[in-house]
C-alpha positions, 0 to 999 in steps of 0.5 A: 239956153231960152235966151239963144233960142229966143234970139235965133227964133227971132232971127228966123221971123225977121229973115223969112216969109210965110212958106209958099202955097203948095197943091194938095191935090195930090199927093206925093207920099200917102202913109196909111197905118204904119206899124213899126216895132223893135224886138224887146227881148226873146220868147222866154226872156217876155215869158218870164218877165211877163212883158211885151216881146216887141216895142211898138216905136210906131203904131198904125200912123197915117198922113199924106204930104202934098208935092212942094209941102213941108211937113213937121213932125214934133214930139218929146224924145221916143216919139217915134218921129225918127223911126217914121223917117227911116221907115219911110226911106225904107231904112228900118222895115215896117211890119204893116200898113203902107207907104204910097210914092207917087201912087206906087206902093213900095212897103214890099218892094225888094232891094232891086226894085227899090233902088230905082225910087230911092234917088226920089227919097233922100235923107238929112241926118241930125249929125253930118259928120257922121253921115259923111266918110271921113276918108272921102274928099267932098267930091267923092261923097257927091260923086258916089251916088251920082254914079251909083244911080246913073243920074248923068253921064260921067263927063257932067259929074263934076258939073253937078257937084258944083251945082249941088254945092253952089245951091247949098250955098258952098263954092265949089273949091270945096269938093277938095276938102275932107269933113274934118276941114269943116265947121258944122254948118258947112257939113251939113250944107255937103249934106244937103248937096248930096242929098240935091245931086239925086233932084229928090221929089222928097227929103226927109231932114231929121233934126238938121240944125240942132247941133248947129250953133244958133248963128249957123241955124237961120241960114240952113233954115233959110237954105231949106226954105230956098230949096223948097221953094226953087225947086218945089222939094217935100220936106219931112222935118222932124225936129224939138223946136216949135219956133222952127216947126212954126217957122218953116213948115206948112203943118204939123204933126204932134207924136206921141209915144209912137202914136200921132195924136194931132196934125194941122195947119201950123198957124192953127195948131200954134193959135187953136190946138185941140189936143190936151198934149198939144196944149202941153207942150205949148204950155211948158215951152210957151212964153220962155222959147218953144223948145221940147228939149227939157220941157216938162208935161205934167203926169207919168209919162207913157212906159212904151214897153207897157202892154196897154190898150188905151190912149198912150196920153191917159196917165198925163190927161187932165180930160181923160175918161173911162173909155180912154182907158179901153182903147186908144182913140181913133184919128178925127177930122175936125176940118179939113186939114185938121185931125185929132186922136182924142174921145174928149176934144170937144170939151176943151 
């Protein structure tokens, strides 16, 4: 497994450059403490057992991502690095804080009033087989939304699925054919096609290679960094893999049982990280191939349904304090670009 890995990484560094300068003057996505919880179990079930109703997935998260910018969000399974995805895209409903699209505020926003700043926010799923309909022809996958958003005319549908397909690195004689007559890395190129007919300001792509065979995950990588570049499309990409997250992303950011606990310039993450997790997590995976997948930090990890109000890292820290156990810390700017969630950083 660590010999692929490092095979493909090695790959990736050979056929790709650094990502291209983005302008952060502005954003194009500001989240400000955005909590997103799932229902446990019922009022008598939490009563009886003396637990928590509801499991915190994401709590109180805040970032920005510039116009053009490519944003990584790493972290062991459970983080929370997918709920945030969904949330975002409003596909699970947060119960607080915000989430800013091109300065208009659509945390609230019915259905209606929605639909219109959907087409701008668009998602690539880890499996692409299963976001496409089985009994939809290629074509007819791209041509729905196209239709359903009025993007263009009917007359130049057909003209735009070619276009999509074509910039996804797919001739257009495939809009015939149905997901079973294609390999993973074609699906996930149709994907990505539809995800293009919208012309999206931002795409939030969860774990889109990772079921890809390592021969297949340099050139959807690369598809991506072409994309980003050409066209100046956001990209959030959640993903286990640091050599990918190094590779394509501007920053990272570090999650942590629902809390993000570091985010930064990759380079400076990967070369001077300051969070004790995120020397872990580049310590376990460090020389072998940076993968999360199977990595072990050190200590108990976090029970997410625990009632706590201390740092979720606590059990695990090797620096942690009196204070930690009181209270989560509170994100710190350490330099421009650079945040950290940690009372003790100083000391390391």
């Amino acid at each position: 497994m660590w010999e692929e890995g490092a095979t493909f990484a090695a790959s990736c560094m050979a056929m790709v450059e650094k990502a291209a300068p983005v302008d952060k003057n502005t954003p194009l996505l500001s989240v400000r403490d955005l909590l997103v919880r799932f229902k446990l179990r019922d009022g008598l079930s939490a009563a009886l057992s003396r637990g928590p109703t509801y499991l915190k997935a994401v709590d109180e998260v805040s970032f920005d991502i510039g116009r053009g910018e490519v944003l990584g969000l790493v972290g062991e399974s459970g983080s929370g690095k997918t709920t945030i995805g969904k949330a975002i895209l409003r596909l699970y409903e947060p119960q607080s804080g915000s989430i800013v699209v091109n300065g208009v505020d659509i945390t609230r926003m019915g259905d209606r009033a929605l639909k219109r700043y959907r087409r701008d926010l668009q998602m690539v799923f880890q499996d692409p087989l299963s976001s496409l309909n089985p009994r939809h022809t290629v074509r007819t996958s791209l041509r729905t939304p196209l239709l359903l958003h009025k993007i263009c005319p009917p007359s130049e549908v057909e003209k735009r699925i070619d276009e999509a397909l074509t910039r996804s690195g797919l001739s257009p004689v495939f809009k015939a054919r149905y997901p079973h007559e294609l390999s993973g890395g074609q699906l996930q190129r149709v994907a990505i096609a539809r995800a293009l007919t919208m012309s999206p300001g931002l795409v939030v792509a969860d774990e889109p290679v990772s079921k890809l065979d390592v021969s297949v995950r340099a050139q959807i990588l690369n598809l991506f960094k072409d994309l980003q570049t050409k066209f100046g499309i956001s990209i959030i990409f959640i993903t286990h893999d640091l050599r990918v997250a190094r590779y394509l992303c501007h920053r990272i950011g570090v999650m942590y049982f629902g809390k993000l606990v570091e985010i930064a310039p990759v380079e400076e993450l990967f070369t001077a990280p300051k969070h004790p997790y995120t020397k872990a997590l580049l310590g376990t995976v460090g020389a072998e191939g940076e993968s999360l997948d199977g990595a072990q930090v050190a200590g108990e990890a976090f029970n997410p349904a625990a009632d706590t109000t201390g740092c979720r890292y606590y059990a695990r820290c090797p620096m942690r304090v009196d204070r930690c156990k009181t209270a989560h810390p509170p994100m710190e700017t350490i330099k421009s670009g650079h945040d950290i969630a940690c009372y003790e950083w100083r000391r390391s």
